[in-house]
Structure formats: C-alpha cells, structure tokens
N, C-alpha and C positions, 0 to 999 in steps of 0.2 A: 345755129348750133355753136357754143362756142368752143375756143381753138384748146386742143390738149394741148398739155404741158408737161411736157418727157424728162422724166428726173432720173438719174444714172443712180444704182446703189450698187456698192463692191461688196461682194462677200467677201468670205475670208483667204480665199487662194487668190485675190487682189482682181480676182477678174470683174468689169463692170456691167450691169444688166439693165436696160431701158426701163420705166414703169413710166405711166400714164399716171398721173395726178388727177384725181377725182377731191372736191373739196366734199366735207361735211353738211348736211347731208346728202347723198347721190342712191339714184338708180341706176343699176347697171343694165343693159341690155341682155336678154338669156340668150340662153346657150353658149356662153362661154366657158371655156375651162381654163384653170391657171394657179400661177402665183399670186398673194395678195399681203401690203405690209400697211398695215394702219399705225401712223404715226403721228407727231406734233413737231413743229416748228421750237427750236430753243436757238436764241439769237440765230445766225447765219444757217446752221446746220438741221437737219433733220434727227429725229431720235425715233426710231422705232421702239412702239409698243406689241405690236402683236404681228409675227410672221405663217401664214401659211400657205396652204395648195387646196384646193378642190374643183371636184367634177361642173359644180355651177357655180361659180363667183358671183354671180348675182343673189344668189339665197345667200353664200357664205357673208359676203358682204353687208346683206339685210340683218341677218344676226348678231353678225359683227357691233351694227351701228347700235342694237340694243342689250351689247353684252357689257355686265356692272362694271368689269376690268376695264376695258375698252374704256368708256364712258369718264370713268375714276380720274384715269389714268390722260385726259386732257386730249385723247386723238382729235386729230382735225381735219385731217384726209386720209384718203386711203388709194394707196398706189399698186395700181394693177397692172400685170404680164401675162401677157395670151398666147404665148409662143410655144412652151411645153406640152406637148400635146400629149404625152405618157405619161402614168400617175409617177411611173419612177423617175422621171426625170426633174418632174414638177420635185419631187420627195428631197432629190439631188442638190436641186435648186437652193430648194427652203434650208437645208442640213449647210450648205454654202455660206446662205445669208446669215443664218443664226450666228455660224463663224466668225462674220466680221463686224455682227451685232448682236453682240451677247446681252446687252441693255431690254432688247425685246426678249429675253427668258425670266419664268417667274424668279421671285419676286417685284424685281423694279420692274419689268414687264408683264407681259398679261399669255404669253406662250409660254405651256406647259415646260419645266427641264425637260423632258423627253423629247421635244421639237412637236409634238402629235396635236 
C-alpha cells in the first residue's frame, strides 16, 4: 500500500486542515464521508479547482474524476478529509475553504458561486 501524503489547506479564518493526497486516477475506499478538493499543482503551491462535502467521497470522487470542469480545468489529485462527520460541519468546512480559495469558485474554478 503506499504511504499518504497529508497536505494542510487554510481556509479563510487562517485555520489549517489535514487532507490525504490521492493522485489522479484513484479509488477511494466506501463508506466514507467527508470534505474533498480536487486540485493541480502550479510551480510550488497547489490551486484548487473544485471544493466540496458529501455522504460518499467515494461516488463524489468517481464523478468528480469524470466531470468536463474538473477534467478542463488540468486537476491532478484530489485531497480528501474524513473527520467531519455532520453534513453541517462538512457544509462549514467547505464555506471555510472556499474563503481562503476563491480560485476554486466558478468561473476559474469548477464549484458553483453558491459553494453547493
């Protein structure tokens, strides 16, 4: 099995959140629930494309990998959190991230303005 690779992302109140780095393409294992940010690599830093929550990251993730935006838009992994275990916290979370990366909202991203 090989070893994850835990990448911090700040939302926007500055506070930092572990994620699990999955490369392009992955299966996830079910029954998880969570946060998920599919993103790409630019020089040093990461740029999210698409942030959200849902009840199976495993499906969310599956569609993920074959959504046109996603795809377009050059993601290359997708970094998952399994800690929130309420949809409203997961909701919290994502409304957080979007904060401190606006770049994953449409247009130049692939998540609705609404965050949904």
């Amino acid at each position: 099995m090989p070893k994850l690779t835990r990448v911090p992302w700040r939302g926007g109140t500055g506070r930092a959140f572990d994620f699990f780095a999955f490369p392009l393409p992955c299966v996830l294992r079910p029954n998880l629930f969570g946060v998920y940010i599919f993103a790409r690599r630019e020089g040093q830093d990461w740029q999210a494309i698409f942030i959200g929550q849902h009840k199976n990251l495993r499906a969310a993730v599956d569609d993920g990998q074959r959504d046109p935006c996603i795809l377009q838009k050059g993601s290359s992994h997708v970094f998952v959190r399994d800690k929130e275990a309420s949809e409203q916290d997961r909701i919290a979370l994502v409304r957080d991230l979007l904060a401190g990366h606006p770049e994953a909202l449409a247009p130049h991203g692939c998540t609705p303005s609404d965050g949904k």
